[in-house]
C-alpha positions as CSV (number, residue, x, y, z in Angstrom):
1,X,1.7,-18.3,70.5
2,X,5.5,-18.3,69.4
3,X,7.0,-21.7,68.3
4,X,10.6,-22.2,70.6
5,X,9.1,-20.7,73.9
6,X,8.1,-23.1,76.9
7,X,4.7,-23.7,77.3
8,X,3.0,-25.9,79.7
9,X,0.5,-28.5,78.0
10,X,-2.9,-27.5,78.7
11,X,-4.0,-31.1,78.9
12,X,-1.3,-33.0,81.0
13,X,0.6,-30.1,82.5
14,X,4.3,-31.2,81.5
15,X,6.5,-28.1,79.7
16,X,7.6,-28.7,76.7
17,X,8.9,-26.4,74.1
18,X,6.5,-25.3,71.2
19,X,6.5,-26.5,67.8
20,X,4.4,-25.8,64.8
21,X,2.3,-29.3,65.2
22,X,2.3,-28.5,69.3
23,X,1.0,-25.1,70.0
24,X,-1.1,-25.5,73.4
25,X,-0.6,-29.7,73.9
26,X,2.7,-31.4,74.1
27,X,1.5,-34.2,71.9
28,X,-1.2,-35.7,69.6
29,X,-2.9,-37.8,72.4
30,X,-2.8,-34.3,74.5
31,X,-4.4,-32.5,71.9
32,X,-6.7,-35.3,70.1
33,X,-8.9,-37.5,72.8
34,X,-9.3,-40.0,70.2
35,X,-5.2,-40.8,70.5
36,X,-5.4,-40.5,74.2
37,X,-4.7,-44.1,75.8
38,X,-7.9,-46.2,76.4
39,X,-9.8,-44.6,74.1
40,X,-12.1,-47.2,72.6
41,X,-14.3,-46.1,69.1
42,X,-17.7,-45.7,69.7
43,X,-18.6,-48.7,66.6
44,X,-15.7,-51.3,68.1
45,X,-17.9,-54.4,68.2
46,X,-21.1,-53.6,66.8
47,X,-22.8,-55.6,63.7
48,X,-25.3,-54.5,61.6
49,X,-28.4,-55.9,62.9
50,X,-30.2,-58.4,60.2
51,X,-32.8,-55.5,59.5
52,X,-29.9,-53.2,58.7
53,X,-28.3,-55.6,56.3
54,X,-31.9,-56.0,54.8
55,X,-31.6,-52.8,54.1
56,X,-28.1,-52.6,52.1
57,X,-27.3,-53.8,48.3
58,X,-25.6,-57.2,49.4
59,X,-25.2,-58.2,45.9
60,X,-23.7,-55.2,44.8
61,X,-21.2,-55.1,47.2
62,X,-20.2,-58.3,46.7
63,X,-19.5,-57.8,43.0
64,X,-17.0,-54.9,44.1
65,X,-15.2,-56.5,46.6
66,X,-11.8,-57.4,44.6
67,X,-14.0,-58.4,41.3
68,X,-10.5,-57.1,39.6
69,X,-7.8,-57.6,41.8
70,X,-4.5,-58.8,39.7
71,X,-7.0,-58.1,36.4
72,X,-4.6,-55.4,33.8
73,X,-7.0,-52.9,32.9
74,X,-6.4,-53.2,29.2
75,X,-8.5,-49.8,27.9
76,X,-6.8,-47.8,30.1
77,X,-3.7,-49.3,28.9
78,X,-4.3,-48.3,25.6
79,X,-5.7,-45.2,26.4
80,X,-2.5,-44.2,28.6
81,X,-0.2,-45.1,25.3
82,X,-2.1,-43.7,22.6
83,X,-3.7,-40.1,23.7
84,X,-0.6,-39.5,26.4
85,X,1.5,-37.3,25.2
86,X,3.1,-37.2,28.3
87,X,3.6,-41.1,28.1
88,X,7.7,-40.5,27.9
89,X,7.6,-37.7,30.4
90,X,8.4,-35.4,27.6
91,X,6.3,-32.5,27.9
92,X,7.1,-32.0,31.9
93,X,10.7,-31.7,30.9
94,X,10.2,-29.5,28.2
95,X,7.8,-27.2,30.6
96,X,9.8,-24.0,31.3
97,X,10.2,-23.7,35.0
98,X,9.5,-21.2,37.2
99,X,12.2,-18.6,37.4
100,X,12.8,-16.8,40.8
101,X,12.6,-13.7,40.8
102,X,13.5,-12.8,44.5
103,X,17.0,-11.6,44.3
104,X,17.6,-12.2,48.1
105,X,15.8,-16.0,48.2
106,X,17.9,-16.6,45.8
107,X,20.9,-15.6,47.7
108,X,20.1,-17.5,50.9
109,X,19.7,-20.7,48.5
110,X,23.2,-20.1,47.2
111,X,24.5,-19.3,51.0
112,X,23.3,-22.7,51.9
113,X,24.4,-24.5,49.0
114,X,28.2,-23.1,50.1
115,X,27.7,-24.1,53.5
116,X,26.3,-27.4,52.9
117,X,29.6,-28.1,51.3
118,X,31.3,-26.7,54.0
119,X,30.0,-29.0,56.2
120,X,30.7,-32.0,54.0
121,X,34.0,-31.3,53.3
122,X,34.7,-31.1,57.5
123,X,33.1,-34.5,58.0
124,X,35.3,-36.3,55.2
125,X,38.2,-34.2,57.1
126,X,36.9,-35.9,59.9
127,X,36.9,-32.6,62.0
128,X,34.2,-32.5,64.9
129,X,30.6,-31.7,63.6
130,X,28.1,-32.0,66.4
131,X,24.5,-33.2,66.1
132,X,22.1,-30.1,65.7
133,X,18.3,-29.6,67.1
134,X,16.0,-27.0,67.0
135,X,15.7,-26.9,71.1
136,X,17.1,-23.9,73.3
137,X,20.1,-26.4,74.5
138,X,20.8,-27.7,71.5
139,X,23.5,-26.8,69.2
140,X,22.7,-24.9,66.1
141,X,24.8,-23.7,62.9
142,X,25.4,-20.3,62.9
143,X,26.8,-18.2,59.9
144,X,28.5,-15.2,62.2
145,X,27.8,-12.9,59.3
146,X,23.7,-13.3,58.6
147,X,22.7,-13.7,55.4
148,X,20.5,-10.6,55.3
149,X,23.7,-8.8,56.4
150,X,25.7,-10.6,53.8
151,X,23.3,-9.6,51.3
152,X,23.1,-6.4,52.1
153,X,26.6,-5.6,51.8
154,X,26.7,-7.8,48.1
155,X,29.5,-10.2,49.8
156,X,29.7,-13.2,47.8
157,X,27.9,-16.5,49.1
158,X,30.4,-18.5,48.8
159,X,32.4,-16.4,51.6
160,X,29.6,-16.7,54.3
161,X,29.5,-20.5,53.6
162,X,33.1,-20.7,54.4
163,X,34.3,-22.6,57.2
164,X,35.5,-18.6,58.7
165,X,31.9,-17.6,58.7
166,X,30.6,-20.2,60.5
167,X,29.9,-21.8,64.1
168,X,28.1,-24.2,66.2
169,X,26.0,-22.6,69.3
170,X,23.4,-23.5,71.3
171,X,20.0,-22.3,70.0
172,X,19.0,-20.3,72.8
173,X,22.5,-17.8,71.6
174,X,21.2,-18.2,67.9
175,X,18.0,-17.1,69.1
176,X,19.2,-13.9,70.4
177,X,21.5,-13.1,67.8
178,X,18.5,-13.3,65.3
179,X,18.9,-9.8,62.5
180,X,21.9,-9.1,64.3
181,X,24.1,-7.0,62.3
182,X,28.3,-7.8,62.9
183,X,30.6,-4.6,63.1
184,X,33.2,-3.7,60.4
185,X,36.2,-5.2,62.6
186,X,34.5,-8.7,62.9
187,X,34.1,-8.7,58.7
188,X,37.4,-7.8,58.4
189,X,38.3,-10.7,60.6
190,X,36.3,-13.4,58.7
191,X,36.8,-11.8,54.8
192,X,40.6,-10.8,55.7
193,X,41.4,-8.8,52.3
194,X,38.0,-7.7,50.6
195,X,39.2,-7.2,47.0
196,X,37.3,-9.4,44.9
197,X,35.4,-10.8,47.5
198,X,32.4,-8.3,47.3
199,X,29.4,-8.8,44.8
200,X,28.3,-5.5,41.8
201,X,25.4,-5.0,43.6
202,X,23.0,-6.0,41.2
């Protein structure tokens, strides 16, 4: 089943609109009877009967039960600060990181790093950013020129994560607009004069 389409809980019956932790139930206590109200665990209230406790290592348990709580653990201590040569953090920072290779995830990364400032920049302006959701009526950014399009074409990121390129719509709109190519005049519109504003290509 689809995440974003209406479903009706199997359990209860209510619709609600799928989610990767919902699938079939509209909630945890829908899909888990242990979470549903009233459910009482099988073991509330039961002690060990005398023959059972017989039966365990009384003293044993008694020596573990907080034998070294507030006690510093001195070997380890020493241990941690001679043979660690990770004690400063040193050798994770010096660990090369993985390099991306994916040309176009690295793209969408720098798309949204543009746009993120986009949106910052309007709220300190203190122009009108409404509260997004991930529901059919709720409202959703939008970059009128998708990414994959964007991409595609080599413009730079930094022009679809202008304030021209983007827009706030309900997500049902977004939805449907999904891999949607825009037509030359609507580029021209948003880009205005394309010199310099295109990537090499590579």
């Amino acid at each position: 089943m689809a995440y974003g389409v209406e479903h009706t809980c199997d359990y209860c019956g209510n619709k609600f609109i799928t989610k990767p932790r919902y699938v079939k139930y509209c909630s945890t206590p829908c899909k888990n009877p242990i979470n549903r109200k009233g459910h009482i665990a099988w073991n509330k209230g039961i002690k060990l009967t005398e023959e059972q406790k017989a039966k365990q290592n009384r003293e044993g348990l008694a020596k573990g039960w907080g034998w070294n709580k507030g006690l510093p653990n001195e070997k380890q201590r020493e241990k941690w600060l001679t043979n660690n040569p990770n004690k400063d953090g040193k050798v994770n920072n010096a660990r090369p990181k993985k390099q991306h290779t994916d040309k176009l995830k690295i793209y969408r990364g720098q798309v949204r790093y543009f746009t993120y400032r986009t949106i910052k920049e309007m709220k300190q302006n203190g122009e009108y950013v409404p509260k997004t959701g991930k529901y059919p009526e709720d409202f959703q950014l939008d970059h009128i020129i998708p990414i994959m399009q964007g991409f595609n074409l080599h413009i730079l990121p930094q022009v679809l994560g202008s304030k021209n390129n983007l827009q706030f719509i309900k997500g049902k709109e977004n939805r449907n607009k999904w891999h949607t190519d825009q037509p030359v005049e609507v580029l021209k519109e948003i880009i205005g004069d394309t010199d310099g504003l295109f990537g090499t290509g590579s």
